[in-house]
Biotite code that builds the C-alpha atoms (Angstrom):
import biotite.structure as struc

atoms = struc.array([
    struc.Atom([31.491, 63.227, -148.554], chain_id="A", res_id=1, res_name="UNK", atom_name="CA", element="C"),
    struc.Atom([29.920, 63.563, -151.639], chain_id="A", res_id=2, res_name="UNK", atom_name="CA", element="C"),
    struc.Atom([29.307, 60.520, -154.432], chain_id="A", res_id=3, res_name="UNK", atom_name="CA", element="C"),
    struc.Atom([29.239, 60.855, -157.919], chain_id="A", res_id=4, res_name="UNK", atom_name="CA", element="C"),
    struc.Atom([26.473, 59.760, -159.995], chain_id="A", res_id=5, res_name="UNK", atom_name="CA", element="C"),
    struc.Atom([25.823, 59.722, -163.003], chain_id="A", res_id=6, res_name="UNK", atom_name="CA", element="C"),
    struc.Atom([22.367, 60.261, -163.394], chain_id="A", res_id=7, res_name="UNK", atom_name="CA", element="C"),
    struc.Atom([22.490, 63.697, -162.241], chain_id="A", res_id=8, res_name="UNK", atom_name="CA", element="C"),
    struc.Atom([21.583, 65.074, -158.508], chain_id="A", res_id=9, res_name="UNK", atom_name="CA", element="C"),
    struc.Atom([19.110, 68.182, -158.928], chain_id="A", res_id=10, res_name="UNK", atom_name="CA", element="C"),
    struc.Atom([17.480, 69.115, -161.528], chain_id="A", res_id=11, res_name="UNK", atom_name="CA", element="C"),
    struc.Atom([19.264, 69.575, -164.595], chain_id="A", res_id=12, res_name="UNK", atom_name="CA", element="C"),
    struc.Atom([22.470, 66.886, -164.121], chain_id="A", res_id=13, res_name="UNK", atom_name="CA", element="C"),
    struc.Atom([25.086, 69.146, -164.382], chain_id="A", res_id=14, res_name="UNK", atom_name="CA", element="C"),
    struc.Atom([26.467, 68.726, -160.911], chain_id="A", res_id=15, res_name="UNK", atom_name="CA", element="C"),
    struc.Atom([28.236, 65.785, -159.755], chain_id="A", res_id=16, res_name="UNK", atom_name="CA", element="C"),
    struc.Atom([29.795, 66.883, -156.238], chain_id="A", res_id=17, res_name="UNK", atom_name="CA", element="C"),
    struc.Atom([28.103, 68.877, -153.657], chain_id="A", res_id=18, res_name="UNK", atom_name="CA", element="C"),
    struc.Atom([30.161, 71.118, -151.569], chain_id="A", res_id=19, res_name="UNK", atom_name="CA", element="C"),
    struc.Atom([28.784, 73.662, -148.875], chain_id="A", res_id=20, res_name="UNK", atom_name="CA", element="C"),
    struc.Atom([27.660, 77.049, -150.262], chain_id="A", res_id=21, res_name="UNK", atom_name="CA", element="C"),
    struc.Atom([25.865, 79.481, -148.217], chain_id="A", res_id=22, res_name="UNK", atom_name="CA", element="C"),
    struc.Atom([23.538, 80.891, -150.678], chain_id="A", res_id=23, res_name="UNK", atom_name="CA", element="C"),
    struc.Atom([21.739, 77.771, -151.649], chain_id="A", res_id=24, res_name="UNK", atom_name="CA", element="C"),
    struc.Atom([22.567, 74.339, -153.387], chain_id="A", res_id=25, res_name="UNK", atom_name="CA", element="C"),
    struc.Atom([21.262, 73.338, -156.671], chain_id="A", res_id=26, res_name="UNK", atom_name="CA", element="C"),
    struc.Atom([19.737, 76.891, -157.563], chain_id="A", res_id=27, res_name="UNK", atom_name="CA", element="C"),
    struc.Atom([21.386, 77.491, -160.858], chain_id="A", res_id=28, res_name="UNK", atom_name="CA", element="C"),
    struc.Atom([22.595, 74.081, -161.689], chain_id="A", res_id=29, res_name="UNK", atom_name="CA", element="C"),
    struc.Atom([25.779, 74.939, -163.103], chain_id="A", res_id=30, res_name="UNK", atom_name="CA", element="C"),
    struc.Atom([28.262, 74.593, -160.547], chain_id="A", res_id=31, res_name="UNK", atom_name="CA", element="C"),
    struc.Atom([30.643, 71.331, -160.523], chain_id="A", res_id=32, res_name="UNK", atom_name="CA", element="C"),
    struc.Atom([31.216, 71.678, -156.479], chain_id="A", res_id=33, res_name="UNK", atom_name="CA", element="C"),
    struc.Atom([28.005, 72.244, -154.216], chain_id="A", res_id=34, res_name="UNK", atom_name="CA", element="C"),
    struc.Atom([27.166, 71.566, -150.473], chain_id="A", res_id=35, res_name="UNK", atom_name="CA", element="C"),
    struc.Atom([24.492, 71.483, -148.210], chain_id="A", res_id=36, res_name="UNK", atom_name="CA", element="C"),
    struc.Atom([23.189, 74.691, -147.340], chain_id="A", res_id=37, res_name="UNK", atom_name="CA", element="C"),
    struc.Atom([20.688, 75.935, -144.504], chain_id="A", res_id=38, res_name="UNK", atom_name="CA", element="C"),
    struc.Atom([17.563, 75.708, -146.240], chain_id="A", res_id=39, res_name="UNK", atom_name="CA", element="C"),
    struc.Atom([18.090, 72.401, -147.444], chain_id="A", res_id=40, res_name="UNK", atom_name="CA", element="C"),
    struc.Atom([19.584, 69.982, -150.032], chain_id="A", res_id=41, res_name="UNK", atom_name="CA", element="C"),
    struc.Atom([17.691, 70.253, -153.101], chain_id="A", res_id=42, res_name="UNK", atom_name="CA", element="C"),
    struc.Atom([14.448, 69.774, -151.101], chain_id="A", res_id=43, res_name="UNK", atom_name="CA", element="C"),
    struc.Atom([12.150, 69.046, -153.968], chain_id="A", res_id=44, res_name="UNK", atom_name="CA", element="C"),
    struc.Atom([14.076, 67.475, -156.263], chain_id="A", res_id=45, res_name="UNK", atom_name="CA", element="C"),
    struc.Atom([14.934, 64.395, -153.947], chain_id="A", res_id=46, res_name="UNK", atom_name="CA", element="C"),
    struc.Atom([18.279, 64.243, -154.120], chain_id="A", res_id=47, res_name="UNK", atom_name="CA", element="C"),
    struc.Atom([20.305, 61.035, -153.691], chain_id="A", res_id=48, res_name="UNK", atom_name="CA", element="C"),
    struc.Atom([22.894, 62.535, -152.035], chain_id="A", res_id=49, res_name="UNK", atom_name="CA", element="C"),
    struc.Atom([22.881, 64.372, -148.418], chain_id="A", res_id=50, res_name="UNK", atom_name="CA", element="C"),
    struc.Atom([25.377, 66.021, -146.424], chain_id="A", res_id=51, res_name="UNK", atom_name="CA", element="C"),
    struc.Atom([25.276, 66.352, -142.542], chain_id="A", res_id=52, res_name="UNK", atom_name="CA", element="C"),
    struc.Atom([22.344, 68.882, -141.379], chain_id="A", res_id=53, res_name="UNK", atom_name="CA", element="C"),
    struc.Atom([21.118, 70.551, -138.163], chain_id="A", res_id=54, res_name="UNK", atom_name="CA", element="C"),
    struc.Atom([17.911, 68.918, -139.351], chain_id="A", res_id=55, res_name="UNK", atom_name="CA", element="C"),
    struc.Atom([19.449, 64.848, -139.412], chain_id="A", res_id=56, res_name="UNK", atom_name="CA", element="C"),
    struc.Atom([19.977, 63.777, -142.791], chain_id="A", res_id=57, res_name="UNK", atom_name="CA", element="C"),
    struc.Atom([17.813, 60.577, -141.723], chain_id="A", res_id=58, res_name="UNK", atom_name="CA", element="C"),
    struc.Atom([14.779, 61.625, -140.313], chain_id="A", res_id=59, res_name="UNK", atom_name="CA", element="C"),
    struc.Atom([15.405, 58.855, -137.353], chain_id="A", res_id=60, res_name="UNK", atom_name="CA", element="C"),
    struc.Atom([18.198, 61.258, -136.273], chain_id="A", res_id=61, res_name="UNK", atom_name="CA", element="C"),
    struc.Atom([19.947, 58.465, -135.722], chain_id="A", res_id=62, res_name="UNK", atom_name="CA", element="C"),
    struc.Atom([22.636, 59.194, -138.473], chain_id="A", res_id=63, res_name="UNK", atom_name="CA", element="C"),
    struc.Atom([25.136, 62.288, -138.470], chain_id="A", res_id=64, res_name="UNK", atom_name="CA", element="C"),
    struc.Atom([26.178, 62.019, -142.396], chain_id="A", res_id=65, res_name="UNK", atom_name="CA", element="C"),
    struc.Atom([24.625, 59.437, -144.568], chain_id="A", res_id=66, res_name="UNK", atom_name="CA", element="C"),
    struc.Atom([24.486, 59.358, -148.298], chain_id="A", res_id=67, res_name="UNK", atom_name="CA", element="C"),
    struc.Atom([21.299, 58.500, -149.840], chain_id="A", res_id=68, res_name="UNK", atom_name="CA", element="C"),
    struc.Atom([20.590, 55.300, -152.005], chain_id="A", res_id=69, res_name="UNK", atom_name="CA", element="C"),
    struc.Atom([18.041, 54.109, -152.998], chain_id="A", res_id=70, res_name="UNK", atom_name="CA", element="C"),
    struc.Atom([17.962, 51.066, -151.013], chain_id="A", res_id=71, res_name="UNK", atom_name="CA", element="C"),
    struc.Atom([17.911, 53.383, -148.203], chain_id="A", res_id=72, res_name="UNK", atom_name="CA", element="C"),
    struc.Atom([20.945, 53.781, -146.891], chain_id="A", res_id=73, res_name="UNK", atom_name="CA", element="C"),
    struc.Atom([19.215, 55.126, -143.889], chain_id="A", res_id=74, res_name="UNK", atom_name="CA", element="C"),
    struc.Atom([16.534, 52.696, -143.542], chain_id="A", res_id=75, res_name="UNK", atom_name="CA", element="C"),
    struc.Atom([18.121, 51.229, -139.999], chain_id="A", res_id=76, res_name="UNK", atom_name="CA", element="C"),
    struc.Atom([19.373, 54.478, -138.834], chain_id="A", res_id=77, res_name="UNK", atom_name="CA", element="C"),
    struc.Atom([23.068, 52.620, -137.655], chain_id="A", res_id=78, res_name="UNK", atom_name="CA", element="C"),
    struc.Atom([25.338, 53.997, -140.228], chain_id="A", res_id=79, res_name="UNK", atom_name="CA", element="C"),
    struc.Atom([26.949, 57.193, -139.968], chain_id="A", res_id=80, res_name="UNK", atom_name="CA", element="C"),
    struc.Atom([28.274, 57.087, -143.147], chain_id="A", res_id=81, res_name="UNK", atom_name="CA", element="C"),
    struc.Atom([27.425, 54.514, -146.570], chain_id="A", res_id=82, res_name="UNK", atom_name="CA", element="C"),
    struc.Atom([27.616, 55.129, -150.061], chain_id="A", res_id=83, res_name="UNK", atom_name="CA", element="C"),
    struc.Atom([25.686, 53.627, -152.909], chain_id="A", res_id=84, res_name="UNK", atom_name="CA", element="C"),
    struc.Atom([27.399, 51.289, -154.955], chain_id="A", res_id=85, res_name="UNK", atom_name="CA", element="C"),
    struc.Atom([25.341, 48.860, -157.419], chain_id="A", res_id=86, res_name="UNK", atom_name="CA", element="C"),
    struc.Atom([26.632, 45.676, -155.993], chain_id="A", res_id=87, res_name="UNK", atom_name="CA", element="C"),
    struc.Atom([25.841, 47.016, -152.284], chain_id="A", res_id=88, res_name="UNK", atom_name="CA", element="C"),
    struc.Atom([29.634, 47.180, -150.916], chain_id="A", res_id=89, res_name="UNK", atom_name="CA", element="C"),
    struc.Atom([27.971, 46.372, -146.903], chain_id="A", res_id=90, res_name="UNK", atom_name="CA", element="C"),
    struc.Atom([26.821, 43.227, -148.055], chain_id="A", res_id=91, res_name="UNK", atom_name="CA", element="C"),
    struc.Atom([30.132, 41.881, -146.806], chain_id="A", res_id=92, res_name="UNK", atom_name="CA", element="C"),
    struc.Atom([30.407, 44.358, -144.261], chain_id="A", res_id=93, res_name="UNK", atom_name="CA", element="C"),
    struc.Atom([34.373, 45.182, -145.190], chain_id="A", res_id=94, res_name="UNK", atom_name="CA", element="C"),
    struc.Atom([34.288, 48.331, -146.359], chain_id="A", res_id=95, res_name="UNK", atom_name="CA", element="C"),
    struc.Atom([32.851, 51.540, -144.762], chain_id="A", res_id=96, res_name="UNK", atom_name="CA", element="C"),
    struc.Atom([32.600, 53.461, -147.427], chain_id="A", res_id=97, res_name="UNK", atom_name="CA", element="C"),
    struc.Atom([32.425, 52.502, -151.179], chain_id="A", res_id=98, res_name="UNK", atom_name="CA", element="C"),
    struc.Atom([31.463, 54.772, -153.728], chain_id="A", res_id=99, res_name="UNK", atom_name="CA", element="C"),
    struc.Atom([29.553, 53.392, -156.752], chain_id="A", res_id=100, res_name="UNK", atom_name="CA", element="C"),
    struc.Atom([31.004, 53.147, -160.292], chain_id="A", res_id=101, res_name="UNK", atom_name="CA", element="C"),
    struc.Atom([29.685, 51.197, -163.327], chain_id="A", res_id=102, res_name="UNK", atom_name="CA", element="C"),
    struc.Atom([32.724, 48.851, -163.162], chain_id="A", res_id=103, res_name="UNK", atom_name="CA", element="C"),
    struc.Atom([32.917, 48.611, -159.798], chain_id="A", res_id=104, res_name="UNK", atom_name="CA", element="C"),
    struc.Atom([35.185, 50.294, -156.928], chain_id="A", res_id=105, res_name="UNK", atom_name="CA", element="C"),
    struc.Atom([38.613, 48.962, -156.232], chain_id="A", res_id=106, res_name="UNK", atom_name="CA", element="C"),
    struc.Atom([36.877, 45.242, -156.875], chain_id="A", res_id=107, res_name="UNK", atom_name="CA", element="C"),
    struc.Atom([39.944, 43.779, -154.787], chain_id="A", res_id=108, res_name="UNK", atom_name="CA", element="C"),
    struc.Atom([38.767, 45.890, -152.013], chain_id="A", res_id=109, res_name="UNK", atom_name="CA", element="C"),
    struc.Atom([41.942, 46.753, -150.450], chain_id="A", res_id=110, res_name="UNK", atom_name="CA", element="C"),
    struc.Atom([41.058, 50.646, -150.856], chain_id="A", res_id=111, res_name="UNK", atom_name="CA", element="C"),
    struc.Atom([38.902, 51.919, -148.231], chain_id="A", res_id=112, res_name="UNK", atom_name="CA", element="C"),
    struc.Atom([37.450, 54.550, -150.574], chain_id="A", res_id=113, res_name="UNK", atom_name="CA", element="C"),
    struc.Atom([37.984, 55.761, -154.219], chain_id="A", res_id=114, res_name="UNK", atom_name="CA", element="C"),
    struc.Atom([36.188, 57.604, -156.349], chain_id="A", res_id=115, res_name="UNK", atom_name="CA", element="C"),
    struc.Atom([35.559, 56.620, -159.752], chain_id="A", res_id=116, res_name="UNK", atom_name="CA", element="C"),
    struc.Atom([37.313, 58.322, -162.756], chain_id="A", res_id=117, res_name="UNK", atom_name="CA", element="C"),
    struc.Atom([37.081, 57.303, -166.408], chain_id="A", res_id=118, res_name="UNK", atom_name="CA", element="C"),
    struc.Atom([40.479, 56.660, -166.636], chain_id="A", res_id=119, res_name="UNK", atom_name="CA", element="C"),
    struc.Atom([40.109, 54.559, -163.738], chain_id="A", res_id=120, res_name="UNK", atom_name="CA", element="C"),
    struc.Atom([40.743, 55.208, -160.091], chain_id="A", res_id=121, res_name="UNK", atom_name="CA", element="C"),
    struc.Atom([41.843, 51.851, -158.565], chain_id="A", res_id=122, res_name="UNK", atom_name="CA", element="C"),
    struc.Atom([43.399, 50.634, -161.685], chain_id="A", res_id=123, res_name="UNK", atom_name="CA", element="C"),
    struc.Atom([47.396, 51.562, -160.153], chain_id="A", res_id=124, res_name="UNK", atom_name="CA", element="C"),
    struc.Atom([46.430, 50.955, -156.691], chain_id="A", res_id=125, res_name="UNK", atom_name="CA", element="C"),
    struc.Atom([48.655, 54.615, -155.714], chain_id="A", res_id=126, res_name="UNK", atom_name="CA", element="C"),
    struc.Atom([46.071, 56.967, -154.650], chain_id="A", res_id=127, res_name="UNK", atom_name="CA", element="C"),
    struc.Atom([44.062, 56.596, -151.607], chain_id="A", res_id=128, res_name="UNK", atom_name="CA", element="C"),
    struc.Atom([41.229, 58.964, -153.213], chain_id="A", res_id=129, res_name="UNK", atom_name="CA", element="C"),
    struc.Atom([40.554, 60.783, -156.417], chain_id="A", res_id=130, res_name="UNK", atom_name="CA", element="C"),
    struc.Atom([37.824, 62.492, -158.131], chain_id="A", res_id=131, res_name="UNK", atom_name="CA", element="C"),
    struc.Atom([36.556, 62.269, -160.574], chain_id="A", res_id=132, res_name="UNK", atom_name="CA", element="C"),
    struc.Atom([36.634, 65.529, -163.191], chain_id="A", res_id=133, res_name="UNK", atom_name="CA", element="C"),
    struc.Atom([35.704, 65.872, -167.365], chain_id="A", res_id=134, res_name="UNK", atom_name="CA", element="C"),
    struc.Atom([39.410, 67.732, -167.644], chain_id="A", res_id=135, res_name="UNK", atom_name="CA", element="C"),
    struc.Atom([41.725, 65.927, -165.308], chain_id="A", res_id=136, res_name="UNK", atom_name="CA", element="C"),
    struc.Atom([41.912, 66.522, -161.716], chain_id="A", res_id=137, res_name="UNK", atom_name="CA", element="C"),
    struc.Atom([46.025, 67.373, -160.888], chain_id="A", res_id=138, res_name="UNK", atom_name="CA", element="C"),
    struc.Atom([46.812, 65.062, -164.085], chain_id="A", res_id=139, res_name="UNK", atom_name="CA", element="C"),
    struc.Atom([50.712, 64.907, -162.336], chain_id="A", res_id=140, res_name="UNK", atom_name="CA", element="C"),
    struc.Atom([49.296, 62.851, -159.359], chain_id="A", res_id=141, res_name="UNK", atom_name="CA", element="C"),
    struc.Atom([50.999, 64.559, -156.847], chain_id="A", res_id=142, res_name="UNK", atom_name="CA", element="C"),
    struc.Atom([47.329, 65.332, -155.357], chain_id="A", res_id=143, res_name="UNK", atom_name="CA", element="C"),
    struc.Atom([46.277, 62.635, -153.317], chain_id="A", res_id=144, res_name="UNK", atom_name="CA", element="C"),
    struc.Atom([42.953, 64.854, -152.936], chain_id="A", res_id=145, res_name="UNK", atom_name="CA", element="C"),
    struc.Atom([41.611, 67.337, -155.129], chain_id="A", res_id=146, res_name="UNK", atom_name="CA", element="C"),
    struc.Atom([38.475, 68.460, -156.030], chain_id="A", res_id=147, res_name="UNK", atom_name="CA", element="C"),
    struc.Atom([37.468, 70.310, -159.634], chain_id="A", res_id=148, res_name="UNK", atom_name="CA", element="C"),
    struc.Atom([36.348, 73.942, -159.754], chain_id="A", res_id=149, res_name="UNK", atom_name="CA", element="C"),
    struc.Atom([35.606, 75.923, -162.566], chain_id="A", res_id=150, res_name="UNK", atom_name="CA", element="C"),
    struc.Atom([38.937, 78.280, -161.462], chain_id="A", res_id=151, res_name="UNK", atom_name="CA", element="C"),
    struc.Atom([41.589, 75.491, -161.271], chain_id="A", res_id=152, res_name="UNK", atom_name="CA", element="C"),
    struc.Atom([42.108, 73.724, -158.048], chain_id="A", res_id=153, res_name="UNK", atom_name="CA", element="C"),
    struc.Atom([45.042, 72.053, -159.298], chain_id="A", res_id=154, res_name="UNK", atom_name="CA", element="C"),
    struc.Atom([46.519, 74.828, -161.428], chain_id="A", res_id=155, res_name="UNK", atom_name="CA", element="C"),
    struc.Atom([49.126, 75.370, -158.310], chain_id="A", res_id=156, res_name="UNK", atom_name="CA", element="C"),
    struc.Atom([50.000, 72.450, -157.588], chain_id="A", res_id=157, res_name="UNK", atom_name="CA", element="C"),
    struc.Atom([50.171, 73.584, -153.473], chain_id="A", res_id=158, res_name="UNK", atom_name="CA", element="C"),
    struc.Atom([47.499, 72.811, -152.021], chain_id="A", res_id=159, res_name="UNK", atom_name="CA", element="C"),
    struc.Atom([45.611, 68.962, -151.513], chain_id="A", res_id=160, res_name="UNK", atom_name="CA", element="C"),
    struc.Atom([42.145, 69.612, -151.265], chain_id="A", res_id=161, res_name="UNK", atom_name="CA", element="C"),
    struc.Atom([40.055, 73.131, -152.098], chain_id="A", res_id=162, res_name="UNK", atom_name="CA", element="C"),
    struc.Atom([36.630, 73.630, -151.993], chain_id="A", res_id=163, res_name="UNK", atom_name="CA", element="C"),
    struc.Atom([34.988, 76.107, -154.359], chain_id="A", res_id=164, res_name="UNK", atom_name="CA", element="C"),
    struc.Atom([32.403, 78.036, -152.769], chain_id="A", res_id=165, res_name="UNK", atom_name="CA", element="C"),
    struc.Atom([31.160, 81.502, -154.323], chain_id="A", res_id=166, res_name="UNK", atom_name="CA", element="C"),
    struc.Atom([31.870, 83.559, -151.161], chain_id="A", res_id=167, res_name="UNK", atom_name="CA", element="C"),
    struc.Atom([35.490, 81.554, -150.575], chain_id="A", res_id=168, res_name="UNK", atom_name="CA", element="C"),
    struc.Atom([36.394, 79.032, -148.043], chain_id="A", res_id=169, res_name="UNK", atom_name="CA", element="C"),
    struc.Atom([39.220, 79.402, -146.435], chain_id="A", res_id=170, res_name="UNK", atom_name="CA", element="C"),
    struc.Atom([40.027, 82.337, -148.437], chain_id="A", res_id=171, res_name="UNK", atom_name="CA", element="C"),
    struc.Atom([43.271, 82.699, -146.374], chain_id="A", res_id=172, res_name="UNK", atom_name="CA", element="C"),
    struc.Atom([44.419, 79.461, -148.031], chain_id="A", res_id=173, res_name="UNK", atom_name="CA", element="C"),
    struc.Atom([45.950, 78.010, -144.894], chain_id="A", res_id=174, res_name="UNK", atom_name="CA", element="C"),
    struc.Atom([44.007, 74.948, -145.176], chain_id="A", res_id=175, res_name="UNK", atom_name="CA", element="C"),
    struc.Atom([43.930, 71.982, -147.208], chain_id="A", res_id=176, res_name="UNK", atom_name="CA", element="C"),
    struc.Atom([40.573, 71.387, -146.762], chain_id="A", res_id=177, res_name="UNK", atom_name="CA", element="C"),
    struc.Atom([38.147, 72.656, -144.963], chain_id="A", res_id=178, res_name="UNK", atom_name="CA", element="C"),
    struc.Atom([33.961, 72.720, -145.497], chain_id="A", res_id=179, res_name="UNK", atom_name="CA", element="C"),
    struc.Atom([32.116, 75.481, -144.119], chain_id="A", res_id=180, res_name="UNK", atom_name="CA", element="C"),
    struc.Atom([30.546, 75.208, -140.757], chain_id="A", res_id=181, res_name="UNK", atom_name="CA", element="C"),
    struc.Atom([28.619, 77.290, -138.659], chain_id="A", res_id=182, res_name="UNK", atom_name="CA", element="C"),
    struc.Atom([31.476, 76.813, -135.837], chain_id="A", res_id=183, res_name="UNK", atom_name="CA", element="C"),
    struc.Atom([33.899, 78.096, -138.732], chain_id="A", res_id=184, res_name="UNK", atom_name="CA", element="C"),
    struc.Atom([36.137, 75.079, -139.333], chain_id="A", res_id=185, res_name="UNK", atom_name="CA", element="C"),
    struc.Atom([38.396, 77.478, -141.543], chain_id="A", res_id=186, res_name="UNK", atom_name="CA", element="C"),
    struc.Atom([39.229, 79.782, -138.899], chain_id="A", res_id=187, res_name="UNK", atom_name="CA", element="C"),
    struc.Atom([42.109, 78.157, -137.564], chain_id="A", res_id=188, res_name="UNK", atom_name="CA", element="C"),
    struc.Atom([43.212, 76.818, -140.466], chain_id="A", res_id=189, res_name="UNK", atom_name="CA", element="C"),
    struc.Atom([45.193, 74.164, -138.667], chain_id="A", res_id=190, res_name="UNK", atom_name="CA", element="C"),
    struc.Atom([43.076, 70.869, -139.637], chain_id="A", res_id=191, res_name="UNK", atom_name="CA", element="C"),
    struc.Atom([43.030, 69.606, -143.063], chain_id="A", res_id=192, res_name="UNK", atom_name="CA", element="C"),
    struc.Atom([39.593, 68.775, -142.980], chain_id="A", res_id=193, res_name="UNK", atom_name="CA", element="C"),
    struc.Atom([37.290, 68.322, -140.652], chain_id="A", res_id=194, res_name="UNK", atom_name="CA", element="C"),
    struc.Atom([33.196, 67.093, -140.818], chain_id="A", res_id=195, res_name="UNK", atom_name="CA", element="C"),
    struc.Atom([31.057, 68.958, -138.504], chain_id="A", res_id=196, res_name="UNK", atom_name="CA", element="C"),
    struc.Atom([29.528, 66.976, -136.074], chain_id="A", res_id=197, res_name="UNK", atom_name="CA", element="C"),
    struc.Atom([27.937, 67.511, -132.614], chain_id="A", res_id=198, res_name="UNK", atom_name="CA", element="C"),
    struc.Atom([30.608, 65.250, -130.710], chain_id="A", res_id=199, res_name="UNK", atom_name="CA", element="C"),
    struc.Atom([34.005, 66.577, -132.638], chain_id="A", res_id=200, res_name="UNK", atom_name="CA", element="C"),
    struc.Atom([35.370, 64.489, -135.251], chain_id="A", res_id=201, res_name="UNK", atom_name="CA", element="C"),
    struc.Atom([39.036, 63.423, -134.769], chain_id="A", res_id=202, res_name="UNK", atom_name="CA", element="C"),
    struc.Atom([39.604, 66.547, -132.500], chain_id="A", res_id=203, res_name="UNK", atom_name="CA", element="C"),
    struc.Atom([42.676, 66.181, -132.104], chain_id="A", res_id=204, res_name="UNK", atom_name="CA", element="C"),
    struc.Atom([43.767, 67.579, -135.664], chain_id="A", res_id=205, res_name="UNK", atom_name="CA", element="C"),
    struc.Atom([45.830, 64.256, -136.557], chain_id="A", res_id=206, res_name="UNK", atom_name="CA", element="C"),
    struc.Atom([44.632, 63.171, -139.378], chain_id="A", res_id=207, res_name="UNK", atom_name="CA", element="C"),
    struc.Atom([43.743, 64.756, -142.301], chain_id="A", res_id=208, res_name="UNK", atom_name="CA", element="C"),
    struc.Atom([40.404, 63.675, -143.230], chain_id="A", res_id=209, res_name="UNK", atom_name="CA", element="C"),
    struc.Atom([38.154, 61.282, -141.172], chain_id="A", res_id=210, res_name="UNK", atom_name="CA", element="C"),
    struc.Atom([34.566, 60.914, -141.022], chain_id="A", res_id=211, res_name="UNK", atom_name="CA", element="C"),
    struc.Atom([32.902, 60.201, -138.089], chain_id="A", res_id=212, res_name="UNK", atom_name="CA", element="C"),
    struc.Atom([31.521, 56.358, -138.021], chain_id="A", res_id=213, res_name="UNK", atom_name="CA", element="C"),
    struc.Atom([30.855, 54.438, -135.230], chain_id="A", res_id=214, res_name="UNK", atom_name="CA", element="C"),
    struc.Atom([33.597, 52.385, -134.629], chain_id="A", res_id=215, res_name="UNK", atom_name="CA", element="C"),
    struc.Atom([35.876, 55.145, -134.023], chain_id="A", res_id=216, res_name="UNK", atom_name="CA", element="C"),
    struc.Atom([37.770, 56.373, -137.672], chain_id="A", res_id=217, res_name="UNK", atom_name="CA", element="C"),
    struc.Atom([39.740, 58.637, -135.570], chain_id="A", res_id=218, res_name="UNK", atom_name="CA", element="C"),
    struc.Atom([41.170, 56.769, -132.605], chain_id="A", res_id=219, res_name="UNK", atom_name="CA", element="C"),
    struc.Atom([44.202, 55.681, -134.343], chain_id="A", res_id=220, res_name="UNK", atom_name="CA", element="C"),
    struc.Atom([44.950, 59.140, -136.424], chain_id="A", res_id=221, res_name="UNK", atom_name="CA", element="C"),
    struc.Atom([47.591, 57.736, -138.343], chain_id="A", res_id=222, res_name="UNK", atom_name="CA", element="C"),
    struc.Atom([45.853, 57.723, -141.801], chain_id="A", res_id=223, res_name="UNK", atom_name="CA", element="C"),
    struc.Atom([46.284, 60.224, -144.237], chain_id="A", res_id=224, res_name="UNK", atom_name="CA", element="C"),
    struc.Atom([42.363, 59.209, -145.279], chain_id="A", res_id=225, res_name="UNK", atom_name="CA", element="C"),
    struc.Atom([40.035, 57.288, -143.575], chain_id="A", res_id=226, res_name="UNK", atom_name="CA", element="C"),
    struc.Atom([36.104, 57.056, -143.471], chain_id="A", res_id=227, res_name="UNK", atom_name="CA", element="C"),
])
């Protein structure tokens, strides 16, 4: 997954979520949603962020998906996934994944991840994850997931989770989210989202997102979200 910040990830700052895109991340610097593509994340501009790669996001190729801090989130090579957040949510070791915002994620830590927004995220408690967009992302709430692109994810109201990508994920629309994988994790279109990774994540198609970590996120499957 993908964590805002504020100081900008490539280049010129203009994009704060990375979402896969075939024909290169970071090139133009104007799109809201970008993702890891073949030939690298933002290779020169040392990004923060990372998503999972053929060529191991840590170079230990210890970890399958790891975002970047710079405390080195991949220092120790034992996480498969962390998150930045200013305070340094594995200090405690509750959490697995905390994203970082200025006034600091769901400080109660009941919420296994949220994303900040400016009108606040955790403030209700309601929504397992949101993120964060300039306009609004599905101002109703009825989203529990949606991500901003420059077309309207929400403007339907159907679907939970689309990822923009200039040649179209999922363009069938069966899925409520998918990221492009060299496997093809749109072309069934049965699981909401699934991570690539080398051993399967949650393969049985239970739950609708889980990240892979090393405890096991998707032995239980019950969660609507879980990292």
């Amino acid at each position: 997954m993908f964590v805002l910040e504020e100081r900008g990830v490539c280049k010129g700052g203009e994009s704060r979520i990375f979402v896969f895109d075939g024909r290169g991340v970071c090139e133009g610097g104007e799109s809201r949603i970008l993702v890891l593509d073949e030939r690298g994340v933002c290779e020169e501009e040392k990004p923060r962020m990372f998503v999972i790669d053929e060529r191991e996001v840590c170079e230990g190729g210890e970890s399958r998906m790891s975002i970047l801090d710079e405390r080195g989130v991949c220092e120790g090579g034992k996480s498969r996934i962390s998150a930045m957040d200013e305070r340094s949510s594995w200090n405690g070791g509750e959490s697995m994944m905390s994203v970082m915002d200025e006034r600091g994620v769901c400080e109660g830590g009941e919420s296994m991840m949220s994303l900040l927004d400016e009108r606040g995220v955790c403030e209700g408690g309601e929504s397992m994850m949101s993120l964060l967009d300039e306009t609004g992302v599905c101002e109703g709430g009825e989203s529990m997931m949606s991500l901003l692109d420059e077309t309207g994810v929400c403007e339907g109201g159907e679907s939970m989770m689309s990822l923009l990508d200039e040649t179209g994920v999922c363009e069938g629309g069966e899925s409520m989210m998918s990221l492009l994988d060299e496997t093809g994790v749109c072309e069934g279109g049965e699981s909401m989202m699934s991570l690539l990774d080398e051993t399967g994540v949650c393969e049985g198609g239970e739950s609708m997102m889980s990240l892979l970590d090393e405890t096991g996120v998707c032995e239980g499957g019950e969660s609507m979200m879980s990292l």
